[in-house]
C-alpha positions in Angstrom: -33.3 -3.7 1.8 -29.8 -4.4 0.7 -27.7 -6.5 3.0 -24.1 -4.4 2.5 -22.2 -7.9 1.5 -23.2 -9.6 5.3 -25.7 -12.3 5.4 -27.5 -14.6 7.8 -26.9 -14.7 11.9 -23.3 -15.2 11.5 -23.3 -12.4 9.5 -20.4 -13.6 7.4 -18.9 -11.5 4.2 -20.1 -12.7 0.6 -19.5 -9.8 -2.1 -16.0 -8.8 -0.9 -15.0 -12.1 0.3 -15.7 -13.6 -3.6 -11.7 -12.0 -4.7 -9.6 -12.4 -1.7 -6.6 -14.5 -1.6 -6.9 -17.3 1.4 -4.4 -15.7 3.1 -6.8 -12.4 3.1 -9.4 -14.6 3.8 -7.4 -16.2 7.2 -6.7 -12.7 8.1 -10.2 -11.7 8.1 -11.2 -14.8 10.2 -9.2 -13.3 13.1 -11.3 -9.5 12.7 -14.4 -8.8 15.2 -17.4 -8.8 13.3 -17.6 -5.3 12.7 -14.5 -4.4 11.2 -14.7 -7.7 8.6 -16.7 -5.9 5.9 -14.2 -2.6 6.1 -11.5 -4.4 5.6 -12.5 -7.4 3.3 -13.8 -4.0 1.0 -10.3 -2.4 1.6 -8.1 -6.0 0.3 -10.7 -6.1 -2.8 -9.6 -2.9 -3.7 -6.1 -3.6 -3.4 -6.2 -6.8 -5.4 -8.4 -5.0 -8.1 -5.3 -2.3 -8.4 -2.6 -5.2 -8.6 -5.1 -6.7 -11.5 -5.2 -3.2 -13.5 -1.4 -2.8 -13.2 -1.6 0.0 -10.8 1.0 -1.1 -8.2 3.5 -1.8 -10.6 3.4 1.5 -12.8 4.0 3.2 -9.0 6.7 0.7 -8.3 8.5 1.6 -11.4 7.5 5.9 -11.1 9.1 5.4 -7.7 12.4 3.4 -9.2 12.9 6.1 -11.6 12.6 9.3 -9.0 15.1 6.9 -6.7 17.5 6.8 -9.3 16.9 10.3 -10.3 18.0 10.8 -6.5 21.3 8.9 -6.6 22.8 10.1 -9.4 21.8 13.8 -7.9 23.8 12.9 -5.1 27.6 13.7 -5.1 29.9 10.2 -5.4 29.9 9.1 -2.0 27.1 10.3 -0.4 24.8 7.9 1.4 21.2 8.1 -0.2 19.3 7.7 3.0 21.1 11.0 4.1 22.4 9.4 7.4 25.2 10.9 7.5 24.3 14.5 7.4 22.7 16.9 10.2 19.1 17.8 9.9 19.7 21.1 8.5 22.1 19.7 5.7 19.3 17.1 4.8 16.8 19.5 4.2 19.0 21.6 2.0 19.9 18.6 0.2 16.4 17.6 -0.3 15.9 21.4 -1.5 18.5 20.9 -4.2 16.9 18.0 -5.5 13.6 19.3 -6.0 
């Protein structure tokens, strides 16, 4: 029967665990039991995305769009749309797309 990356009675991780960062690591020290092996899973996929390059391409997709948005936006106009009512914000928003 396959043990699901916990071993032993202290039922500590060993797959995931083998590519987290220490601090990952000290986070998962302070989890119950149950939700280590959830979330040491969930940091190994995160750190397996930052290997292939994933976060970055999104980072720079998301630059782009953001200045795509600024230079949409009439000389003056804050980007955050803070400034405007609701309704105005959703018609500017409208425009855009």
């Amino acid at each position: 029967m396959e043990n699901n990356g916990v071993s032993g009675d202290d039922r500590t991780i060993t797959n995931e665990d083998d590519h987290l960062t220490p601090i990952q690591r000290c986070l998962l020290d302070r989890l119950s039991i149950s939700g280590k092996s959830d979330w040491a899973r969930l940091l190994s996929a995160v750190n397996a995305d930052v290997n292939r390059g994933v976060v970055a391409s999104i980072h720079q997709t998301r630059q782009r769009y953001w200045r795509h948005w600024q230079e949409f936006l009439p000389l003056g106009f804050n980007p955050y749309l803070q400034d405007l009512a609701p309704a105005e914000r959703i018609f500017a928003r409208q425009g855009f797309c």
